[in-house]
C-alpha positions as CSV (number, residue, x, y, z in Angstrom):
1,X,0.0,0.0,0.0
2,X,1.2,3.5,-1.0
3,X,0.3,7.1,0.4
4,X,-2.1,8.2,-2.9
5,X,-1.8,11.3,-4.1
6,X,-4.5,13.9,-5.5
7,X,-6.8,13.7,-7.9
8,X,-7.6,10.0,-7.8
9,X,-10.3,8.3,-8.1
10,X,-12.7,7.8,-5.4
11,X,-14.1,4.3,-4.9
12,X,-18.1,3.8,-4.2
13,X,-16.9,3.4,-0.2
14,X,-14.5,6.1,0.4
15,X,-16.9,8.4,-1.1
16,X,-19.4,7.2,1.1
17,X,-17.2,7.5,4.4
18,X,-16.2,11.2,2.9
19,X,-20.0,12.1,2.8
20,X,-20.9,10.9,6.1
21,X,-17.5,12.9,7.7
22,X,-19.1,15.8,6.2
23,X,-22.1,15.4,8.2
24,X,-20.0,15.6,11.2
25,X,-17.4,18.9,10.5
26,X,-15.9,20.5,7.1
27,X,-13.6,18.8,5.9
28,X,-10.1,20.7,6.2
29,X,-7.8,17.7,4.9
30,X,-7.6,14.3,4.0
31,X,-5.5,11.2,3.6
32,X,-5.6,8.2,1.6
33,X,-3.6,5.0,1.5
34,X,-4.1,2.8,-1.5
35,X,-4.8,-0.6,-2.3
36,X,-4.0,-1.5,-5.9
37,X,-5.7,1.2,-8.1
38,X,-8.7,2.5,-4.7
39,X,-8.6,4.0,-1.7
40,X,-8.1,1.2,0.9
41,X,-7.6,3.0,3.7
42,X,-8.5,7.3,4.7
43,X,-8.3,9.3,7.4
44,X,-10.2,12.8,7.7
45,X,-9.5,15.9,9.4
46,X,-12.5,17.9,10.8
47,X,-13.0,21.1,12.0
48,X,-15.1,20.8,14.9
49,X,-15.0,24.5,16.4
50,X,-14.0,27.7,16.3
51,X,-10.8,27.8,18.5
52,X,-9.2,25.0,16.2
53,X,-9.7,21.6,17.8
54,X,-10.5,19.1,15.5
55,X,-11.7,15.8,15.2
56,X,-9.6,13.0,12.6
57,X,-12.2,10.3,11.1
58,X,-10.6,7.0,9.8
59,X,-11.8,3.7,8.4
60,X,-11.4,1.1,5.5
61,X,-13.5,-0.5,2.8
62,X,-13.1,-3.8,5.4
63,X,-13.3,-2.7,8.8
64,X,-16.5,-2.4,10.6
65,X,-16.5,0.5,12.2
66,X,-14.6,3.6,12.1
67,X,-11.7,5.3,14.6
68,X,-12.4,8.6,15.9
69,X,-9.6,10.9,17.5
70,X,-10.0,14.6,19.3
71,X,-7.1,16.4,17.8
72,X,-5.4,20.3,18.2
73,X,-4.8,21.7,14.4
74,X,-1.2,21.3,15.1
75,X,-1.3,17.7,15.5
76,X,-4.0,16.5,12.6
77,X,-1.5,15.4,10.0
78,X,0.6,12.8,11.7
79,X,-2.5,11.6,13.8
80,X,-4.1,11.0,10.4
81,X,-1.1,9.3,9.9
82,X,-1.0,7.0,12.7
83,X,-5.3,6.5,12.6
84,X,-4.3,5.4,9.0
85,X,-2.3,2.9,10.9
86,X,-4.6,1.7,13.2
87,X,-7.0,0.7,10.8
88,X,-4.6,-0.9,8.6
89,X,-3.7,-3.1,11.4
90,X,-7.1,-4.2,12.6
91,X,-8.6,-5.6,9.6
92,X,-12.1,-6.0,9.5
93,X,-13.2,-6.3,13.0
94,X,-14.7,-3.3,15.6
95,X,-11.9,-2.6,17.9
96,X,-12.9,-3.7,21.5
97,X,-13.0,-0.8,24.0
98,X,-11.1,-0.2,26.9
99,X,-7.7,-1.8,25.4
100,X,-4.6,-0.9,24.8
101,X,-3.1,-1.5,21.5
102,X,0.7,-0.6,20.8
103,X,2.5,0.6,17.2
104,X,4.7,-1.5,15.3
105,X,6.3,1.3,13.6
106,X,6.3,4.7,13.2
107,X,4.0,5.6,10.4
108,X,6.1,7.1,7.2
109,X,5.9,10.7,6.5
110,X,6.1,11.6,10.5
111,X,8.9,11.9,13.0
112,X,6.5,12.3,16.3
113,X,6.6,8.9,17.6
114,X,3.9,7.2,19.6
115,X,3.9,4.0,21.6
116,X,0.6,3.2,22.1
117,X,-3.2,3.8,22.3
118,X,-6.0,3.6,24.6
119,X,-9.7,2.9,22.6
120,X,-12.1,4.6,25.0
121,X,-15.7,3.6,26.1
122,X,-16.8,6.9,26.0
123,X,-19.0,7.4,23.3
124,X,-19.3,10.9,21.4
125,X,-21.9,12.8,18.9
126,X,-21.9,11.2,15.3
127,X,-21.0,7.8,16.1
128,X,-22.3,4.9,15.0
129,X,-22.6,1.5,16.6
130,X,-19.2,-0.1,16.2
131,X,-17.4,3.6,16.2
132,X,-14.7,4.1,19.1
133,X,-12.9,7.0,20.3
134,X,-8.8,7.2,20.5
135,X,-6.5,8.7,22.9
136,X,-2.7,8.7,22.0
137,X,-0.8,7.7,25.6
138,X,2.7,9.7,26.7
139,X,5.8,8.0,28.1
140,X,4.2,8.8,31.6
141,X,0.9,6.8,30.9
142,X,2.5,3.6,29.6
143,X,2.8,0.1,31.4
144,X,-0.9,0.3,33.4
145,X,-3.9,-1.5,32.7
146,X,-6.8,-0.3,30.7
147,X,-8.9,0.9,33.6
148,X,-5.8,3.0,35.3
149,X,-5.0,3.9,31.9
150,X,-8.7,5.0,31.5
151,X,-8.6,7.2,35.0
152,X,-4.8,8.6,34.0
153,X,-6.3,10.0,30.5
154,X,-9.3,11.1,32.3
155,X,-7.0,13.4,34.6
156,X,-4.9,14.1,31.9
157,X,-7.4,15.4,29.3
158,X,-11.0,15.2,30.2
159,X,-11.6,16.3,26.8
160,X,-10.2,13.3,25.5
161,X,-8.0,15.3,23.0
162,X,-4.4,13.0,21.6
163,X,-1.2,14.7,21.6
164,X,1.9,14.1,21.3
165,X,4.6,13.6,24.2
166,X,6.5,17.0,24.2
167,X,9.8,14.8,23.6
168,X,8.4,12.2,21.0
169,X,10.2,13.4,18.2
170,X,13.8,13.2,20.2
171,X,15.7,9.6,18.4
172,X,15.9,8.2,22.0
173,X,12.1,8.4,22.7
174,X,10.8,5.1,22.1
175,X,13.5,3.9,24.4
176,X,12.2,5.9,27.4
177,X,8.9,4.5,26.6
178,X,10.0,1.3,26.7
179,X,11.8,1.6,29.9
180,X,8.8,3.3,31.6
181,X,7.0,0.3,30.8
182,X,9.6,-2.4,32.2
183,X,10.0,-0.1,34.8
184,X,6.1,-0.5,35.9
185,X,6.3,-4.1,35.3
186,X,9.0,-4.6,37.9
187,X,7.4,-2.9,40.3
188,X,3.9,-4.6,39.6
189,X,5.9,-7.8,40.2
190,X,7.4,-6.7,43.4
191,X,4.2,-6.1,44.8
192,X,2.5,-9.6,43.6
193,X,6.0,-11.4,45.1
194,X,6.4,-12.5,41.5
195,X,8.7,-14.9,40.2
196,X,12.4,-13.6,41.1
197,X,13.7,-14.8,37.5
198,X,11.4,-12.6,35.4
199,X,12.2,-9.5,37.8
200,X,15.7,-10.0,37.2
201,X,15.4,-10.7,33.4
202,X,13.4,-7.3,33.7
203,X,16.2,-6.2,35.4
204,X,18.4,-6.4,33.4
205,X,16.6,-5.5,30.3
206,X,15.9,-2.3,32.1
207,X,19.6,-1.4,32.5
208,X,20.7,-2.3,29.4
209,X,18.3,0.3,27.6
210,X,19.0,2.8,30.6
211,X,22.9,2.8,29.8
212,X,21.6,3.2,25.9
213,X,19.7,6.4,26.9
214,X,22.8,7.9,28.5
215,X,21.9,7.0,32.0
216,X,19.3,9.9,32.4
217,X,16.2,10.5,31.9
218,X,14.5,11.7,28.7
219,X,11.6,13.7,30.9
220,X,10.4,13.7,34.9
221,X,10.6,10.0,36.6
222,X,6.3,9.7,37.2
223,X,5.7,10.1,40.6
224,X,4.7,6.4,40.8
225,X,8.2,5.1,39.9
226,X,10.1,7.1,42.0
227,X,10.6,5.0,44.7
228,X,11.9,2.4,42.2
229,X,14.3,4.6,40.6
230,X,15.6,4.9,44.2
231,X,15.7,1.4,44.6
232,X,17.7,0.9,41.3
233,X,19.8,3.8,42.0
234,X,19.1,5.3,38.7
C-alpha cells in the first residue's frame, strides 16, 4: 500500500465514508492509503469548532467501524497518519474498547513517535454503533492497565484530545517509553511477590536500555516510579 496522491479516483466506499464525515465537521484535509488502483484505507480531518480543535475520522473499505480521534490543528497530519495505521492493522473487526493497543512502527511521512493507544468507552456525537474514540498515551501513561490507563487520560485530558509527548520526536524516545513500561512491570511484580527470575530478566533489560539512553532520563521520573528509581539507583 502507498500514500495516494490527488486527484484520484474515489471508490463507491470512500466516497461514502467522505459524505458521512461531512455530516459531522468540514472537511479541512484528508488522507488516503491505496490498495492497488482505490482507496483502501482514509483518514479525515474535521473542524469541529471555532478555537481550532479538531476531530480525525478513519476507516477502511473492510473494517467495521470507524476510529475517531480529538485532535489540536497542530497535531492532525501525523495523527491522520498514525489513525491510517490503526486501521490498517485491525482488519475487519470493531476494535474492543477499553484496550490498549501498541504501534509497530512509526508511520512514514512523521517523526513524532507514539507507543501506544487507549480505545475509550466513551461514546461521542456522530458515532455509529461499532465507532470508538482514540486517545494517544505519553511516556508517563504507559505500562498500566486499561482501567488505570482510562482514569490517567481522564485526569490528563478530560476532553479526550491525543497529543503528542513533548519529547516524542527526540531519536531516543521510544527507548524511554519502553523503559517506563519495564520499569512498571517490575514494580507490579514486586508487589504480587512475583517470580524472582522474570524480575531479574526485567532487570536487566531495564539497564541495558537505561545505559543506551545515556543514564538519564529523557523527561520527569512519574511520581509512581520514583521510589523504584531509588531502589535501582538510577
Amino acid at each position: 500500500m502507498s500514500a495516494a496522491a490527488m486527484p484520484f479516483k474515489e471508490s463507491e466506499y470512500s466516497l461514502a465514508a467522505r459524505n458521512s464525515a461531512e455530516m459531522l465537521g468540514q472537511i479541512l484535509g484528508s488522507s488516503y492509503t491505496m490498495v492497488g488502483d482505490k482507496p483502501g484505507v482514509w483518514a479525515f480531518d474535521l473542524e469541529m469548532d471555532l478555537n481550532g480543535q479538531r476531530l480525525i475520522v478513519a476507516g477502511s473499505e473492510k473494517m467495521d467501524g470507524r476510529i475517531f480521534i480529538f485532535a489540536e490543528a497542530d497535531n492532525s497530519a501525523p495523527l491522520m497518519l498514525y489513525a491510517k495505521e490503526l486501521v490498517a492493522n485491525n482488519g475487519t473487526q470493531p476494535l474492543a474498547t477499553n484496550t490498549i493497543i501498541e504501534f509497530d512502527k512509526t508511520p512514514e511521512g512523521t517523526h513524532l513517535y507514539c507507543d501506544s493507544v487507549y480505545i475509550s468507552e466513551r461514546k461521542v456525537k456522530g458515532m455509529h454503533d461499532n465507532d470508538v474514540l482514540a486517545v494517544f498515551l505519553h511516556a508517563s501513561d504507559v505500562g498500566f492497565s486499561p482501567d488505570q490507563t482510562a482514569e490517567i487520560i481522564l485526569k490528563r485530558t478530560p476532553d479526550f484530545i491525543s497529543t503528542f509527548d513533548r519529547k516524542s520526536q527526540d531519536p531516543h524516545y521510544s527507548n524511554w517509553v519502553r523503559i517506563i513500561r519495564i520499569m512498571r512491570r517490575i514494580d507490579e511484580l514486586k508487589k504480587v511477590c512475583g517470580p524472582p527470575m522474570i524480575i531479574e530478566n526485567d532487570t536487566r533489560m531495564l539497564m541495558e536500555a537505561w545505559d543506551a539512553l545515556g543514564s538519564k532520563p529523557l523527561t520527569p521520573w512519574p511520581n509512581d516510579l520514583k521510589k523504584i528509581v531509588i531502589e535501582l539507583r538510577l
